[in-house]
Gaussian input, Z-matrix of N, CA and C with variables (Angstrom, degrees):
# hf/3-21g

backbone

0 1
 N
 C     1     B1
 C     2     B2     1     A1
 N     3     B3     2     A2     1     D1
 C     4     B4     3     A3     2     D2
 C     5     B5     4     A4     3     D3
 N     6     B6     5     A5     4     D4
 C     7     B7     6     A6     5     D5
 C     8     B8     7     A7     6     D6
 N     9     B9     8     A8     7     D7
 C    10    B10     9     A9     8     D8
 C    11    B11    10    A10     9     D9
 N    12    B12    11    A11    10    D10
 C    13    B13    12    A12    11    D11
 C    14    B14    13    A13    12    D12
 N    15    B15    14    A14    13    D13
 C    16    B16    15    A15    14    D14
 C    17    B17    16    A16    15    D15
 N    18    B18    17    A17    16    D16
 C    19    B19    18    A18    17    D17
 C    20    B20    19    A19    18    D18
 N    21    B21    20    A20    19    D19
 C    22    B22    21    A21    20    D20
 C    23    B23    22    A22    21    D21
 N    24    B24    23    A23    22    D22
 C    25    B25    24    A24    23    D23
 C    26    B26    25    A25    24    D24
 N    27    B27    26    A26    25    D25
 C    28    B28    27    A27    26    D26
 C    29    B29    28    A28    27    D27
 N    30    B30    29    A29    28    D28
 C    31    B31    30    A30    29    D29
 C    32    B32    31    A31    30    D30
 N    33    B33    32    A32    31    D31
 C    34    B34    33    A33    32    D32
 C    35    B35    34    A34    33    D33
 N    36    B36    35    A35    34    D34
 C    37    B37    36    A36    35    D35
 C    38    B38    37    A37    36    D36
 N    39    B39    38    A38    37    D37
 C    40    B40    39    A39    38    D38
 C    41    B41    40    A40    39    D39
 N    42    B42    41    A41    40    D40
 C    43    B43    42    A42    41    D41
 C    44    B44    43    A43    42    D42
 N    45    B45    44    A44    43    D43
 C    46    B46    45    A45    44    D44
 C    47    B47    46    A46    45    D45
 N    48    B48    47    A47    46    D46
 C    49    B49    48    A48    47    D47
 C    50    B50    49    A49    48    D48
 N    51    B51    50    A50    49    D49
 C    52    B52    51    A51    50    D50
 C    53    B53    52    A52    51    D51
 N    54    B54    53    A53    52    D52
 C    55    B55    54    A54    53    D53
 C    56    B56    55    A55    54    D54
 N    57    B57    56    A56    55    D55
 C    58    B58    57    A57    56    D56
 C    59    B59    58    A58    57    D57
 N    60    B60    59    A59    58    D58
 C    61    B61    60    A60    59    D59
 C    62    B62    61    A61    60    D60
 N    63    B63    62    A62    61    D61
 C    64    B64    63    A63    62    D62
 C    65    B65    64    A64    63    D63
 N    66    B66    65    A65    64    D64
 C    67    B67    66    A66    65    D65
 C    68    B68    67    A67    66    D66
 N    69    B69    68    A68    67    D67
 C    70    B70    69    A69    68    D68
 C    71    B71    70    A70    69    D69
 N    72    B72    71    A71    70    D70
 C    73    B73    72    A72    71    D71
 C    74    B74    73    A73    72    D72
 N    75    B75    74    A74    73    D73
 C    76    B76    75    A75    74    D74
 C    77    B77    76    A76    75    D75
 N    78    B78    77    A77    76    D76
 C    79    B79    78    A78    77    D77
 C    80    B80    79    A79    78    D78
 N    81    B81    80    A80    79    D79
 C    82    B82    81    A81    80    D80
 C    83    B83    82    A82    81    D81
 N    84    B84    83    A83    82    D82
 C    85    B85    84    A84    83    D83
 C    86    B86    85    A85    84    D84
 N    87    B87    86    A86    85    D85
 C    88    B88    87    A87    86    D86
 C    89    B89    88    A88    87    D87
 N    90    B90    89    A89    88    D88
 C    91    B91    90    A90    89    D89
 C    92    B92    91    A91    90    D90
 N    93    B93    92    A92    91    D91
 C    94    B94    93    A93    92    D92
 C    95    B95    94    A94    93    D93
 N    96    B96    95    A95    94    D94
 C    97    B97    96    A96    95    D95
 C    98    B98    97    A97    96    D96
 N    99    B99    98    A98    97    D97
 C   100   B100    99    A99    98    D98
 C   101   B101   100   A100    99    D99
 N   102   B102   101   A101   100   D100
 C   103   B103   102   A102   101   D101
 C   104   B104   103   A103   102   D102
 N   105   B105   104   A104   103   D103
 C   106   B106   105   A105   104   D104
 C   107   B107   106   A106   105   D105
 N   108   B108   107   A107   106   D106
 C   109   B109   108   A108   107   D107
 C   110   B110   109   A109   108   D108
 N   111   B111   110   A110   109   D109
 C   112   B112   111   A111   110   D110
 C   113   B113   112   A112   111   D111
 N   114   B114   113   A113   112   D112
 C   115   B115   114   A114   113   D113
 C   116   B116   115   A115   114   D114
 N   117   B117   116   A116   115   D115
 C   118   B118   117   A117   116   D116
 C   119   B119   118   A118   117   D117
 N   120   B120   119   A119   118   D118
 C   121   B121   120   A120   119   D119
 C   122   B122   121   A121   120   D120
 N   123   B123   122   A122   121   D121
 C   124   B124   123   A123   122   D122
 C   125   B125   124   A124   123   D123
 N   126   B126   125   A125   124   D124
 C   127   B127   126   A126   125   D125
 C   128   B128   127   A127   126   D126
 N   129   B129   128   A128   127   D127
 C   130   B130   129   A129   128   D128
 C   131   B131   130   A130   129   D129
 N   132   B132   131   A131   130   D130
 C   133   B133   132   A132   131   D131
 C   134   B134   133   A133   132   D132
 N   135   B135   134   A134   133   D133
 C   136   B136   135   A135   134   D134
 C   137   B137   136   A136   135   D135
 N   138   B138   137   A137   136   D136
 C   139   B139   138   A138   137   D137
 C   140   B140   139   A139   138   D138
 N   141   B141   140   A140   139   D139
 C   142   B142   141   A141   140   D140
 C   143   B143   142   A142   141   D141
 N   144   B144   143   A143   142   D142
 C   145   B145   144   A144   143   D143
 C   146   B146   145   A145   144   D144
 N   147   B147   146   A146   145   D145
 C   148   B148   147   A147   146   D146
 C   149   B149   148   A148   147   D147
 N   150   B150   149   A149   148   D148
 C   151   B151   150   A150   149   D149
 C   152   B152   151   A151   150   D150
 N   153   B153   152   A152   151   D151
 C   154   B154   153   A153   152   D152
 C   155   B155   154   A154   153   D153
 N   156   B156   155   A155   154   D154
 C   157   B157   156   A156   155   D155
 C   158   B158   157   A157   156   D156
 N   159   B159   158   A158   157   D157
 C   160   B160   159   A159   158   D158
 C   161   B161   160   A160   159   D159
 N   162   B162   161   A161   160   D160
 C   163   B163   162   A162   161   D161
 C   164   B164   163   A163   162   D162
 N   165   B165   164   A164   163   D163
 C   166   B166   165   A165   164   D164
 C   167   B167   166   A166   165   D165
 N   168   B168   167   A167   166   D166
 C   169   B169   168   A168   167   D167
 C   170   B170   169   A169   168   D168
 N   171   B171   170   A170   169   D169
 C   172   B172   171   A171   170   D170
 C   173   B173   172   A172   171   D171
 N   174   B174   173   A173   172   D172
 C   175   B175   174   A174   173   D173
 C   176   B176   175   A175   174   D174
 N   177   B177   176   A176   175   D175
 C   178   B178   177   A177   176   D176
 C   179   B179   178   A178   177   D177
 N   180   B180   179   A179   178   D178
 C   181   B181   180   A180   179   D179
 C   182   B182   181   A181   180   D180
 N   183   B183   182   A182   181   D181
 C   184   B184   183   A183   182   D182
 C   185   B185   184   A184   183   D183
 N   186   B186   185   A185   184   D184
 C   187   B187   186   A186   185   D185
 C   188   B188   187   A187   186   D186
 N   189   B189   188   A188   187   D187
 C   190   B190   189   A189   188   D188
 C   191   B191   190   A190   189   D189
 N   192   B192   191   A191   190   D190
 C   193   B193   192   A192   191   D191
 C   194   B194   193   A193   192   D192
 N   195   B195   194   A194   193   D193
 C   196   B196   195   A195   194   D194
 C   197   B197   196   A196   195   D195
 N   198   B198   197   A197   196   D196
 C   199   B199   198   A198   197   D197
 C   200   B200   199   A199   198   D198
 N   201   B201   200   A200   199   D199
 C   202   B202   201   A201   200   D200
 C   203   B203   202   A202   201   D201

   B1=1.4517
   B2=1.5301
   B3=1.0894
   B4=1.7134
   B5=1.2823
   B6=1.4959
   B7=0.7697
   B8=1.1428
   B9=1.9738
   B10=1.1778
   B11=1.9925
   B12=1.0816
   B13=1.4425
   B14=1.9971
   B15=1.1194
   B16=1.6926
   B17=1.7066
   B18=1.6487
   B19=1.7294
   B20=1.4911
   B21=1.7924
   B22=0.8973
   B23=1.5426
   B24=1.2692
   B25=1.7193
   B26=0.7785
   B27=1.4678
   B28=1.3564
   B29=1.5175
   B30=1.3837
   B31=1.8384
   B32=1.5459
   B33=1.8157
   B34=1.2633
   B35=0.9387
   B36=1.7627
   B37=1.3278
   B38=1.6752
   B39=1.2907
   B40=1.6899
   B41=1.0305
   B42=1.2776
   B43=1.5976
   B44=1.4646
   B45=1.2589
   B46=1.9638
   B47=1.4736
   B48=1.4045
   B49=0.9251
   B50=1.8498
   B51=1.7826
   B52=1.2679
   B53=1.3900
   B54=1.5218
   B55=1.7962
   B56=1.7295
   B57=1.0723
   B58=1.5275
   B59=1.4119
   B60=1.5161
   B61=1.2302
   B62=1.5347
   B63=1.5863
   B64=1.6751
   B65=1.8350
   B66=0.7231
   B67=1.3498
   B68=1.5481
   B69=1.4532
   B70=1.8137
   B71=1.5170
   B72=1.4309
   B73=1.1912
   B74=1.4010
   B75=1.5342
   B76=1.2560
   B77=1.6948
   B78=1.5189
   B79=1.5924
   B80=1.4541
   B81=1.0449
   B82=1.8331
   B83=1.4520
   B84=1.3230
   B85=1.6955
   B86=1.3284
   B87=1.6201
   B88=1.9878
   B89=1.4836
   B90=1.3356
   B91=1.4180
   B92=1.8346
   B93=0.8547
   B94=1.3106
   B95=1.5557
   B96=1.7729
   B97=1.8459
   B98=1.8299
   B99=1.5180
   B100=1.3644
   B101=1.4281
   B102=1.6392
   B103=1.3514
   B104=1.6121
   B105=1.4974
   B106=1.2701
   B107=1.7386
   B108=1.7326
   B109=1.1554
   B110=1.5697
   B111=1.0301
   B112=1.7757
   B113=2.1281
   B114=1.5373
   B115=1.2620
   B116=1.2597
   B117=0.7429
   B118=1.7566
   B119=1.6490
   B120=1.5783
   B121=1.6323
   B122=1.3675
   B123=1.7322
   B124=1.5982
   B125=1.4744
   B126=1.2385
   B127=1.5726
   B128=1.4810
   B129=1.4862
   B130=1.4633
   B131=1.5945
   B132=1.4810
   B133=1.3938
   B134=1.4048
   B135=1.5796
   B136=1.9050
   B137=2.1274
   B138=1.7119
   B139=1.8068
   B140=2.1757
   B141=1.4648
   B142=1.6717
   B143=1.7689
   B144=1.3137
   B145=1.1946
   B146=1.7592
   B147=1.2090
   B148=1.9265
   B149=1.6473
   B150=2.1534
   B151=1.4819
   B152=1.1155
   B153=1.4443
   B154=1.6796
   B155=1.3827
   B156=1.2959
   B157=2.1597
   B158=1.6550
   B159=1.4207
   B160=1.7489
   B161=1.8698
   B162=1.8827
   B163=1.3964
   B164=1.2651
   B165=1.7698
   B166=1.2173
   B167=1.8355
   B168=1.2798
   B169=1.4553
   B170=1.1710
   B171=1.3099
   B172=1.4535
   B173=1.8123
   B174=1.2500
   B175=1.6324
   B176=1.4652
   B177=1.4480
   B178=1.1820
   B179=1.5182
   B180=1.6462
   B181=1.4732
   B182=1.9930
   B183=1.0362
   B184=1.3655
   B185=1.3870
   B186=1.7317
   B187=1.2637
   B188=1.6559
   B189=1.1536
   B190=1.4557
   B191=1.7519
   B192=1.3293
   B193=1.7671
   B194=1.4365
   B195=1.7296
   B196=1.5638
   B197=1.2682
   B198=1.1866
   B199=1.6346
   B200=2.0793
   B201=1.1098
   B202=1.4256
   B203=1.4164
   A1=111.18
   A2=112.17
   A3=112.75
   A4=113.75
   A5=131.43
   A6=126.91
   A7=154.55
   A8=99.45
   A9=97.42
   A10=113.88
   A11=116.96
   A12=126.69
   A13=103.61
   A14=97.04
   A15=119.09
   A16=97.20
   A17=115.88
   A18=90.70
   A19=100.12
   A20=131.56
   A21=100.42
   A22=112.73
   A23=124.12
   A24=127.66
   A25=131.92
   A26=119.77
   A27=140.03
   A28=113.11
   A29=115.61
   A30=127.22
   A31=93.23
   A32=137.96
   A33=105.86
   A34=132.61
   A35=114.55
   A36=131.65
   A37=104.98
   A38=106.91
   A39=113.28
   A40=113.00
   A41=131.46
   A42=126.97
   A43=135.78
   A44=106.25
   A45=110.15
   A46=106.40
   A47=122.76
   A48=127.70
   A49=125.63
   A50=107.90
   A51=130.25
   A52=94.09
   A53=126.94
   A54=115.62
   A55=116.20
   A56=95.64
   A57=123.52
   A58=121.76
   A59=112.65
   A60=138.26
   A61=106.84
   A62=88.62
   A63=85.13
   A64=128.15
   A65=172.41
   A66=152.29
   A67=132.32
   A68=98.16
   A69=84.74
   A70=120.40
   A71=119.61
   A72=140.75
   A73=127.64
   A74=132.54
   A75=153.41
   A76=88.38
   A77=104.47
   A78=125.23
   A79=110.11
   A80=109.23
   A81=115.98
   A82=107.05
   A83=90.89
   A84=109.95
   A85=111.06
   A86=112.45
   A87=111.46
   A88=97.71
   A89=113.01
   A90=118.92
   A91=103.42
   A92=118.65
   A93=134.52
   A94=104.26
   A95=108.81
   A96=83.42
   A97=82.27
   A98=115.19
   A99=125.05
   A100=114.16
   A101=109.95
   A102=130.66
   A103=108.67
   A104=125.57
   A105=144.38
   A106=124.43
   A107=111.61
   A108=109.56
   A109=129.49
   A110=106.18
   A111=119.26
   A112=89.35
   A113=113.32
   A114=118.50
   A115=123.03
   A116=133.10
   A117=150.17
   A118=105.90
   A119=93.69
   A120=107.15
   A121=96.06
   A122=102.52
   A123=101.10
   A124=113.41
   A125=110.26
   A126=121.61
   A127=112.15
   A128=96.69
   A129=102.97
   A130=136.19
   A131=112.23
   A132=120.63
   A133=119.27
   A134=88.62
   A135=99.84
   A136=92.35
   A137=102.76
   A138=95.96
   A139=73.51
   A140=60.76
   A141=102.80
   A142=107.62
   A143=113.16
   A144=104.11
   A145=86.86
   A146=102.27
   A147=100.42
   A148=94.33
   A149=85.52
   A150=120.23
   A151=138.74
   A152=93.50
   A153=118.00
   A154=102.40
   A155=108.71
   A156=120.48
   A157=81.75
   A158=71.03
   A159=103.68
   A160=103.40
   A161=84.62
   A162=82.35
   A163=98.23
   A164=115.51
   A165=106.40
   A166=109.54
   A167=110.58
   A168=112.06
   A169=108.95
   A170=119.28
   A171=123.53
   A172=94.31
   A173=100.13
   A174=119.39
   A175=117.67
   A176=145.05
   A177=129.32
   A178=125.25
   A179=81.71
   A180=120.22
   A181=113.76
   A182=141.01
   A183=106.46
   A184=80.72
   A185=126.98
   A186=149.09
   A187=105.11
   A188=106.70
   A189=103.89
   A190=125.83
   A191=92.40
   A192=89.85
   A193=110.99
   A194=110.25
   A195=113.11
   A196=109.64
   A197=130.97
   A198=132.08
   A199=113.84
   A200=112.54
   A201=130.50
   A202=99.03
   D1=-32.24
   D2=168.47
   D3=-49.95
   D4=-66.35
   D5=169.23
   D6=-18.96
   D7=-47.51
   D8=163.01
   D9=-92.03
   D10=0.86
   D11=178.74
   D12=-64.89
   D13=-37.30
   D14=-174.55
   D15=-77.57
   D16=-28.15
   D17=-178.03
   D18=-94.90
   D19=-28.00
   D20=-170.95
   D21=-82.59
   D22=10.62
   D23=151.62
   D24=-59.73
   D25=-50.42
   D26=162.64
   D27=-42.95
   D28=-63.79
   D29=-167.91
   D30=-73.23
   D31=-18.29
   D32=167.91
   D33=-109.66
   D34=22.44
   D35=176.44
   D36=-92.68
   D37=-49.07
   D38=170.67
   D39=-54.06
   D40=-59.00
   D41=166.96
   D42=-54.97
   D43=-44.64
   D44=166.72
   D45=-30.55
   D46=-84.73
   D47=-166.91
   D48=-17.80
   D49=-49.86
   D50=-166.35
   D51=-80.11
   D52=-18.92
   D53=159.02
   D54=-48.45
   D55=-54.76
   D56=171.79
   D57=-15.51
   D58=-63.27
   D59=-175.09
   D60=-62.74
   D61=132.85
   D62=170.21
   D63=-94.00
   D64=103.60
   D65=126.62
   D66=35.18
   D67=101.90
   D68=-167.25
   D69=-78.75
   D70=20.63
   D71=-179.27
   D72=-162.56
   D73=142.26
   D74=162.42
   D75=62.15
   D76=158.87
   D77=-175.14
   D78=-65.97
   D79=70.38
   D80=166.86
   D81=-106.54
   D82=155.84
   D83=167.43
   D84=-139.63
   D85=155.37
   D86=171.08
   D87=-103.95
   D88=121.25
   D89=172.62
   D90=-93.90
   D91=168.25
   D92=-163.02
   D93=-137.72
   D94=119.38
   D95=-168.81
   D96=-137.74
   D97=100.99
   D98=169.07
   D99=-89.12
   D100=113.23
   D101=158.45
   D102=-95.87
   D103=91.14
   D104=150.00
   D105=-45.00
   D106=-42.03
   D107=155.68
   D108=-47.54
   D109=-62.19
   D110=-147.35
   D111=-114.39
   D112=3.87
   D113=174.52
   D114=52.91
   D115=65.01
   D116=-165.94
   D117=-152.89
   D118=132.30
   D119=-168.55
   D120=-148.83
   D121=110.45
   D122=163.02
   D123=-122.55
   D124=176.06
   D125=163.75
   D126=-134.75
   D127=98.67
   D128=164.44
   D129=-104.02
   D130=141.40
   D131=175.00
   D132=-84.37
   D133=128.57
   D134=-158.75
   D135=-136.68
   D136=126.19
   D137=158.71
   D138=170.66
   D139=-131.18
   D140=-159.18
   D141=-125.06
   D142=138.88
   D143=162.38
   D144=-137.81
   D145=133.66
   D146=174.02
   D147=78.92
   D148=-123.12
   D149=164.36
   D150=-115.70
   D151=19.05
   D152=-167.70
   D153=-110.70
   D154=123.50
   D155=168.96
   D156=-68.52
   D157=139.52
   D158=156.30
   D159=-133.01
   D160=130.86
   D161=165.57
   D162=-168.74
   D163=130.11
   D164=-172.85
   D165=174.75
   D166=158.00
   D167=-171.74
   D168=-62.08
   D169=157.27
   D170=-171.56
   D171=-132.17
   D172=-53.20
   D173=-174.25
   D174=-128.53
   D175=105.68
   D176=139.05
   D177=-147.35
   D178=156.42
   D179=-143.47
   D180=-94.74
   D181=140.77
   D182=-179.83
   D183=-149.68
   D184=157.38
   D185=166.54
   D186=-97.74
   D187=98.96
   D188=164.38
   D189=-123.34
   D190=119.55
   D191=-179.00
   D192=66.20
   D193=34.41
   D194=176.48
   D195=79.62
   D196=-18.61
   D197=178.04
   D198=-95.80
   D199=157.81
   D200=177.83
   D201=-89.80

């Protein structure tokens, strides 16, 4: 069980960071949406660019059977 306690540490230390970052254009953001239960880790891009929604995966991650 450590093991996998150590990846989902790992996958939300690597990922935080890329919240961080800004966008050198139109009202976006990277949301970060950690499910620890069921192990699923994404980072999605969510705003505006123009008049166009943006919304959409950027990154995801899933733990299955102890593996990335």
């Amino acid at each position: 069980m450590e093991k996998l306690d150590q990846y989902r540490q790992i996958i939300q230390s690597v990922l935080m960071p890329y919240t961080q970052i800004p966008y050198s254009h139109g009202d976006l953001i990277c949301k970060p949406i950690f499910d620890q239960q069921r192990d699923s880790y994404l980072l999605m891009t969510l705003g505006w660019d123009r008049k166009t929604r943006v919304h959409g995966c950027l990154v995801h991650l899933d733990l299955i059977d102890g593996k990335v």
